[in-house]
C-alpha positions as CSV (number, residue, x, y, z in Angstrom):
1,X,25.7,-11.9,0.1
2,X,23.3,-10.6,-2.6
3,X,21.1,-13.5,-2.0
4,X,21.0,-12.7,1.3
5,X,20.2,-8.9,0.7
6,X,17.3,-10.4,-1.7
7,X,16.0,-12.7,0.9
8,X,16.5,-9.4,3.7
9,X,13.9,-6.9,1.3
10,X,11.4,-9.7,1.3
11,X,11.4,-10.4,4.9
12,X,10.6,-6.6,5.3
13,X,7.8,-6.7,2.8
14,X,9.3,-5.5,-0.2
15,X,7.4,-6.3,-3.1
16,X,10.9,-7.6,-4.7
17,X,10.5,-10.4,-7.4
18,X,13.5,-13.2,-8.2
19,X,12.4,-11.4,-11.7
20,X,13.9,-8.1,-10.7
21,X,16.3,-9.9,-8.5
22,X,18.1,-11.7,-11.9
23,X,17.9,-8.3,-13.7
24,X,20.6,-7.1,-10.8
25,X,22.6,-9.7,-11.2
26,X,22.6,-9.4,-14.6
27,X,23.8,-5.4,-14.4
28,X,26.1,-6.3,-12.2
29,X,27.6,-9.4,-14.8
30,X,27.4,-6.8,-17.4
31,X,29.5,-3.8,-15.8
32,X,26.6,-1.1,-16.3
33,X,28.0,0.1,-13.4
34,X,31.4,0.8,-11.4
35,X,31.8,-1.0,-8.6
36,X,31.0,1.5,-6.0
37,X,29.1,1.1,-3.3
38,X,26.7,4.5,-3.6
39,X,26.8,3.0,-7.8
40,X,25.2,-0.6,-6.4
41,X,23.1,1.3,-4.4
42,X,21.5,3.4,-7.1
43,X,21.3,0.0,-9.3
44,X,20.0,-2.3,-6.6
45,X,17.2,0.4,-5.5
46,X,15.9,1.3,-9.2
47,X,15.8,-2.4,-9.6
48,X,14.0,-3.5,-7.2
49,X,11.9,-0.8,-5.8
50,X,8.4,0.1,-7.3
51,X,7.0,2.4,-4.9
52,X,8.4,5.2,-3.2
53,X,6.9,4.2,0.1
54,X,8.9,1.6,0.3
55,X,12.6,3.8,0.0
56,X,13.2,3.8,3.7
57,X,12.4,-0.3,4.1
58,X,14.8,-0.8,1.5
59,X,17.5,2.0,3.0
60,X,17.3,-0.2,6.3
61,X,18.0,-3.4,5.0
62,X,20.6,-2.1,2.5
63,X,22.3,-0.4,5.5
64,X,22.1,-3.9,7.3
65,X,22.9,-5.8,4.5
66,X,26.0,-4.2,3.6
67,X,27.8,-3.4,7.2
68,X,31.2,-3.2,7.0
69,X,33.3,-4.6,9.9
70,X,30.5,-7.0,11.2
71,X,31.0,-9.3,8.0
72,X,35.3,-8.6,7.5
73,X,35.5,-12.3,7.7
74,X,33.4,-13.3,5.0
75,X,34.3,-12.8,0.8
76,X,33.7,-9.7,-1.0
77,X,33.9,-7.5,2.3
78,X,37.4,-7.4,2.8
79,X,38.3,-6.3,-0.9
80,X,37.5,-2.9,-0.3
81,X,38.0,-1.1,-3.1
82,X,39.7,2.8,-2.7
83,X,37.8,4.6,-4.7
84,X,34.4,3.8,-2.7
85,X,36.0,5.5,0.3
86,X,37.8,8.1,-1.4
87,X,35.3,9.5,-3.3
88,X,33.1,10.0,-0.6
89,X,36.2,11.9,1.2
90,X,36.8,14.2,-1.6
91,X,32.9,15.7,-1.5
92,X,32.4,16.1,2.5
93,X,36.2,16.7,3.7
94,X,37.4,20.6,4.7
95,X,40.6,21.9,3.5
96,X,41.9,22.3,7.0
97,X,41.2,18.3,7.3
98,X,42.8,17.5,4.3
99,X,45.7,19.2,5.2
100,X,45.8,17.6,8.5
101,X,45.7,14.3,6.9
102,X,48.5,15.4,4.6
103,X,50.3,16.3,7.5
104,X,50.6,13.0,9.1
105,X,51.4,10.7,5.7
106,X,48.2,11.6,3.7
107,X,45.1,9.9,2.3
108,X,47.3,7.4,0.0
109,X,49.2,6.4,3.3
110,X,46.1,6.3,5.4
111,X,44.3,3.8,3.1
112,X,47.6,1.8,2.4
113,X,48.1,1.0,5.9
114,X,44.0,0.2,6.0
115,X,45.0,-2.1,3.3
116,X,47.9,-4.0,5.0
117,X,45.6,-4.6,8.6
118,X,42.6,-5.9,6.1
119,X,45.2,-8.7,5.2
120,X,46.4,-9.2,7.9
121,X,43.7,-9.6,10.6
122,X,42.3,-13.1,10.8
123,X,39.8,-12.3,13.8
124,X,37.5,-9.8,16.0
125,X,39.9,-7.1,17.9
126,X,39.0,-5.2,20.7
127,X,41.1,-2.2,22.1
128,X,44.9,-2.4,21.2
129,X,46.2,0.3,18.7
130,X,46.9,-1.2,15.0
131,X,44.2,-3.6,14.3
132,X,40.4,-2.8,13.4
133,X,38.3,-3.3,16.0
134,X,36.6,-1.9,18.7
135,X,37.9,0.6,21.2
136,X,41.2,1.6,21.4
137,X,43.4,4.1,19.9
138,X,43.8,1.9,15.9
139,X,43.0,4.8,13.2
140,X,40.7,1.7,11.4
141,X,37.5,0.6,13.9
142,X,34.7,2.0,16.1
143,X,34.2,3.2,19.5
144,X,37.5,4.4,20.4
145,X,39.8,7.4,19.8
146,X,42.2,8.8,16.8
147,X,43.2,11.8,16.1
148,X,42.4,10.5,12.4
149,X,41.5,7.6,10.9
150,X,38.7,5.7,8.9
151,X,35.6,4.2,11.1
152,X,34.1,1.2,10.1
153,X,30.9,0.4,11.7
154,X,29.9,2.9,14.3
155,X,26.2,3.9,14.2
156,X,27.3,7.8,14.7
157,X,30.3,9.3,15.3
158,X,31.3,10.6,18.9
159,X,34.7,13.0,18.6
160,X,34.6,14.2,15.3
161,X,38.2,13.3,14.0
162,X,37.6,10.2,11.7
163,X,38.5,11.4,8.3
164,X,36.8,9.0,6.6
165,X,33.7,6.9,7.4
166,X,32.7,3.7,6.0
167,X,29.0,2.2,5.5
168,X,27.5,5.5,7.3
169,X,24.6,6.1,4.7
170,X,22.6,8.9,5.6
171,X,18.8,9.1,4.0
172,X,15.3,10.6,4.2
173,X,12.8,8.7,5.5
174,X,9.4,8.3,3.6
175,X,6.4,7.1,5.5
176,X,2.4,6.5,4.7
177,X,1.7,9.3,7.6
178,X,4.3,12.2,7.2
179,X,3.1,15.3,6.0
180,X,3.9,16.1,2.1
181,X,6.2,17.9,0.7
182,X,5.8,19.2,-3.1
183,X,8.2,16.1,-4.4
184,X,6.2,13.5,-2.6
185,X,2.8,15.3,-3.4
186,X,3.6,14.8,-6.8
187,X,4.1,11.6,-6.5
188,X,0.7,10.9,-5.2
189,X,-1.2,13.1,-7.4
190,X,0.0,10.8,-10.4
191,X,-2.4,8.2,-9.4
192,X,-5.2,10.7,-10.9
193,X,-4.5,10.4,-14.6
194,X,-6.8,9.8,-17.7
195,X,-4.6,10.3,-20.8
196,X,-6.2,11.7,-24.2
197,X,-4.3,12.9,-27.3
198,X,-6.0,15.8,-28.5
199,X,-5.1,19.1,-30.2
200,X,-2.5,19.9,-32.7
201,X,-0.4,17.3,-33.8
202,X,3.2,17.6,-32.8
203,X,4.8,14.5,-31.9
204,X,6.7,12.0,-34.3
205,X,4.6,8.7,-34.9
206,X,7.0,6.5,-35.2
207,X,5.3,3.1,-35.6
208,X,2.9,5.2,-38.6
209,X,5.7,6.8,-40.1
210,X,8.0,3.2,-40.9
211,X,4.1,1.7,-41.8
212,X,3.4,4.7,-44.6
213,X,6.7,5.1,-45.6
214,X,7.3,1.7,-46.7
215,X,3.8,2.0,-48.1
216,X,4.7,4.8,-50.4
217,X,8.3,3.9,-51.0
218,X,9.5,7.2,-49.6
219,X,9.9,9.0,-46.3
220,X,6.1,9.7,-45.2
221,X,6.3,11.5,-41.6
222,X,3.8,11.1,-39.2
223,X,2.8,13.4,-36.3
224,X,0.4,12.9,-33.6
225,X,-0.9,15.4,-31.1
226,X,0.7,14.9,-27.4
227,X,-0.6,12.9,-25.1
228,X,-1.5,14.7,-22.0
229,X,-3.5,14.3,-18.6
230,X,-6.9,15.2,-19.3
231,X,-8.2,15.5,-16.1
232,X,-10.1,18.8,-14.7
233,X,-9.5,19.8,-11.1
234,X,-11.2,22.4,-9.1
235,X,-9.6,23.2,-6.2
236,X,-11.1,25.1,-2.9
237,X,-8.4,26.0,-0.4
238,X,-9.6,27.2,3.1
239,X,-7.6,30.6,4.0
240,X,-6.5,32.1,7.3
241,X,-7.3,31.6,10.7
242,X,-6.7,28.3,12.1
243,X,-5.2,27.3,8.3
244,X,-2.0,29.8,8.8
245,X,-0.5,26.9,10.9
246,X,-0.7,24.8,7.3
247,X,0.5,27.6,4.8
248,X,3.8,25.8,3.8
249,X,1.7,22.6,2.9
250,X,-0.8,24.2,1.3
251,X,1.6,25.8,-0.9
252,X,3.3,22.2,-1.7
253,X,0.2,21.0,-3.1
254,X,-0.3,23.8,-4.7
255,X,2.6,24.2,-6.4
256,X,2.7,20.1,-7.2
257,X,-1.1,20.3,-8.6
258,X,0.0,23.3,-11.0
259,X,2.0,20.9,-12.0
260,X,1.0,18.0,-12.9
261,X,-2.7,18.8,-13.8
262,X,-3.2,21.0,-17.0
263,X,-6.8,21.5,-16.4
264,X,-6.9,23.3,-13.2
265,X,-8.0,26.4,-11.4
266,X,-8.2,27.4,-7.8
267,X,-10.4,29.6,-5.5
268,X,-10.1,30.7,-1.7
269,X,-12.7,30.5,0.8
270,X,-12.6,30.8,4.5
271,X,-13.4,28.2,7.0
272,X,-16.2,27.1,5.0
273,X,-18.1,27.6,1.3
274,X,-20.7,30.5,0.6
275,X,-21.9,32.7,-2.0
276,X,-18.7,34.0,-3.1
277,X,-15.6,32.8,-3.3
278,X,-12.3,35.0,-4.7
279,X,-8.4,34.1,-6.5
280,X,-6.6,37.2,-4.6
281,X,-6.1,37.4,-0.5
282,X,-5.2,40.8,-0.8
283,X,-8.2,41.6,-2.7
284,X,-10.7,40.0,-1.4
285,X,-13.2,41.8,-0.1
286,X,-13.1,43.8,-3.3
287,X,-13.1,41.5,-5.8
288,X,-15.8,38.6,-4.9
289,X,-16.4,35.7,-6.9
290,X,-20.2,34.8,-7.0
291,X,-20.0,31.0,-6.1
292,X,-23.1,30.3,-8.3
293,X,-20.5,31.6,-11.4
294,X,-18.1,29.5,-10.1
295,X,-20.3,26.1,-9.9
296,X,-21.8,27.2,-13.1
297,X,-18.3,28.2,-15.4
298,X,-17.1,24.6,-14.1
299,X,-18.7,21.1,-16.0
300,X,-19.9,18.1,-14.0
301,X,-16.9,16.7,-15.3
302,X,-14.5,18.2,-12.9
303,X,-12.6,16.7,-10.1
304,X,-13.1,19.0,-7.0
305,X,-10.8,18.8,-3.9
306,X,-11.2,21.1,-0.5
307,X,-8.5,21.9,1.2
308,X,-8.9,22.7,4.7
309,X,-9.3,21.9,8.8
310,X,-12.6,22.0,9.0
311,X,-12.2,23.5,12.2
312,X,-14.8,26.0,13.1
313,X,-17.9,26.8,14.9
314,X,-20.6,24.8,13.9
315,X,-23.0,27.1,13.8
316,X,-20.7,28.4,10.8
317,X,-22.0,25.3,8.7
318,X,-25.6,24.9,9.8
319,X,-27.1,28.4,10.1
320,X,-27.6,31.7,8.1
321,X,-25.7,34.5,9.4
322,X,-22.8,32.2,10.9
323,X,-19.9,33.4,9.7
324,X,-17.3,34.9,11.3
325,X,-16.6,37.5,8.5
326,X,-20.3,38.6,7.0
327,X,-24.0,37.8,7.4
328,X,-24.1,34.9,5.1
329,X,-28.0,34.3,3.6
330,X,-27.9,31.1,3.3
331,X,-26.0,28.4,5.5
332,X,-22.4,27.0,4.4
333,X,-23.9,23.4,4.6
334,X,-26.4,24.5,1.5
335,X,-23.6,25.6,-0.6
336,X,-21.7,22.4,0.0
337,X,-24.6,20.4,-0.7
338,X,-25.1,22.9,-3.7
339,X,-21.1,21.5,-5.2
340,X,-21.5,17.8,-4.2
341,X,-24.8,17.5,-6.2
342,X,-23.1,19.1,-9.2
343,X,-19.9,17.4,-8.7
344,X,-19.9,13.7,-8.5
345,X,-16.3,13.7,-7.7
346,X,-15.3,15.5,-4.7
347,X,-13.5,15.3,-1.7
348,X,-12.1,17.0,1.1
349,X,-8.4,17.1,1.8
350,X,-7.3,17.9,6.1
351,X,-4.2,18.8,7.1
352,X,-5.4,17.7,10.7
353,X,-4.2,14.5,11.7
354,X,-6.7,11.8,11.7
355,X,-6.9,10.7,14.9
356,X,-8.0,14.6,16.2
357,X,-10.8,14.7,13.7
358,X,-13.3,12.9,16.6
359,X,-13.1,15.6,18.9
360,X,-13.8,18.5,16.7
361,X,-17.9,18.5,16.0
362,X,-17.5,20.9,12.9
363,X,-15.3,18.2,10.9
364,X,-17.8,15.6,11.9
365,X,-20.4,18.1,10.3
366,X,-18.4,18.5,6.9
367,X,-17.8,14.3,7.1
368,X,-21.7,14.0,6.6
369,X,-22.1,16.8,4.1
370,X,-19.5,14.9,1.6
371,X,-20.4,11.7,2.8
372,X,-17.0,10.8,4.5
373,X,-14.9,11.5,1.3
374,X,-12.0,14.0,4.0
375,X,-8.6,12.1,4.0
376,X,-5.8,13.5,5.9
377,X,-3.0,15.0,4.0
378,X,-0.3,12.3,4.5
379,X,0.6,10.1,1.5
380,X,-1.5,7.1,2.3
381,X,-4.1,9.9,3.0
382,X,-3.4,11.3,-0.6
383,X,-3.2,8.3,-2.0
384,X,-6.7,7.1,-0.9
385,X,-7.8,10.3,-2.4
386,X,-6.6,10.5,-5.6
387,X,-8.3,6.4,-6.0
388,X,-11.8,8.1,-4.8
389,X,-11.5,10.8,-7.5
390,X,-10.2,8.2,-10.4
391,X,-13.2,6.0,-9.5
């Protein structure tokens, strides 16, 4: 069966190795878990999955892998041990459904009678009332009716009254084009490290300190200062207008960049860069930000991202005066050319889908001013973006 689950994760592209596949094995030989089924799952996916994109290929084949009734006949499936579907029970059941259980012979009765039919059935049933199967009025099965019982292998339930439900695993999909949210953002961002140890030292060498104190015959400790991320980031998010329809994920990756960058600072801007920019909505008409400050206050060595749809009039990019909120001197396009010559890396993240970004001439515009450094804000999208600002 496990052979078969292995051979299942590499026929949906799972970058599983006979490596990792042994190390499972090898748990499981040892005992470093119960045998559970949520237990094997937790063991079997930290094994064998690298990436996070790959969690719902390996949910699907786990789910297939380990279906209940469909393999009864073969080893291993019938020994269903009681504590995988009791647990379960205990966490999601109401009172009033436990007492209803209790009321006709309770949960100990339930799964003792589940028990006896698992001995006894030698073949595929369908309808009838004792045997698991399909259809029918048997507590133990799928597709049919019970006032209570345990169902085993039904893709979703239909009246509500099983008690117990066996191999329904419920999980979130993660997929290369869903929007973010600030876990997965996270995530993504990680791919934008450059570690450094530098400041006060305050962690325990422990290689140094064994070296010097056998050296000097006594305990010599050694500290070293933490190592941290030392990449800068300068962040430009795009405010109001057509960008209230992305608030929530502009507040993800805002919240997951103050967190994993230590080195960061953010300004607003609307629709597109001039010569100020400012750090308070509510203020912003009286407390401006001279952009020149900004590009100025900030080394070269700074990564800088824009966030925004790049969805305006073009004439708000090309020509003086063409903003929709004050008689700009100089046109947006100068001031972005103004940051990418300072900034060698820069890009622009879009909350727009890809496939729109065609049809809307004032994106095109902003493609040519960075020269084509906008990726969407999905996790592929991310994930291209955080390589272009390692490089």
């Amino acid at each position: 069966m496990f052979l078969n689950f292995f051979h299942e994760l590499r026929d949906a592209k799972i970058p599983v190795t006979l490596k990792e596949y042994l190390a499972l094995i090898e748990g499981l030989d040892k005992r470093v878990i119960e045998m559970r089924v949520d237990d094997f799952y937790y063991l079997s996916r930290t094994a064998l999955v690298k990436d996070e994109r790959n969690l719902d290929k390996f949910d699907r084949v786990f789910a297939h892998a380990f279906k209940g009734i469909e393999n009864l006949e073969q080893a291993d499936i019938a020994q269903i041990p009681e504590e995988w579907l009791k647990a379960l029970n205990e966490k999601f059941l109401t009172e009033e459904e436990k007492k209803m259980i209790e009321s006709l012979g309770g949960w100990d009765k339930l799964m003792e009678e589940l028990k006896k039919r698992l001995e006894e059935q030698k073949k595929r049933h369908e309808g009838g009332n004792k045997m698991i199967g399909t259809g029918g009025t048997s507590p133990f099965g799928a597709y049919g009716y019970n006032p209570e019982g345990v169902r085993i292998g039904q893709k979703e339930g239909r009246h509500g009254k099983a008690v117990k439900v066996w191999d329904k695993r419920e999980y979130k999909n993660l997929d290369d084009q869903v929007e973010l949210g600030t876990r997965n953002i996270k995530v993504a961002l990680r791919r934008l490290r450059e570690w450094a140890r530098d400041g006060q030292p305050t962690e325990l060498d422990l290689p140094e300190t064994i070296h010097q104190s056998a050296n000097h015959g006594y305990i010599d400790i050694v500290l070293k200062p933490e190592r941290r991320n030392k990449v800068k980031v300068l962040i430009f998010f795009d405010i109001g207008g057509s960008m209230d329809a992305h608030i929530k994920l502009c507040e993800e990756l805002f919240s997951a960049a103050r967190s994993e960058f230590k080195h960061m600072d953010f300004y607003y801007f609307h629709n597109c860069l001039y010569e100020f920019v400012w750090k308070d909505n509510r203020r912003r008409h009286n407390e401006r930000i001279n952009t020149w400050d900004v590009l100025h206050k900030y080394p070269h060595d700074y990564k800088v991202i824009f966030v925004g749809d790049a969805t305006m009039s073009p004439y708000e990019i090309t020509y003086p005066g063409g903003s929709v909120e004050h008689w700009n001197e100089e046109a947006g396009a100068i001031w972005m050319e103004r940051t990418m010559r300072i900034y060698e890396s820069a890009i622009w993240l879009n909350p727009v889908p890809e496939r729109h970004w065609e049809y809307t001439p004032s994106i095109q515009i902003i493609q040519q001013i960075i020269s084509n450094r906008m990726y969407p804000l999905t996790l592929e999208g991310l994930d291209r973006a955080m390589k272009e600002l390692g490089r």
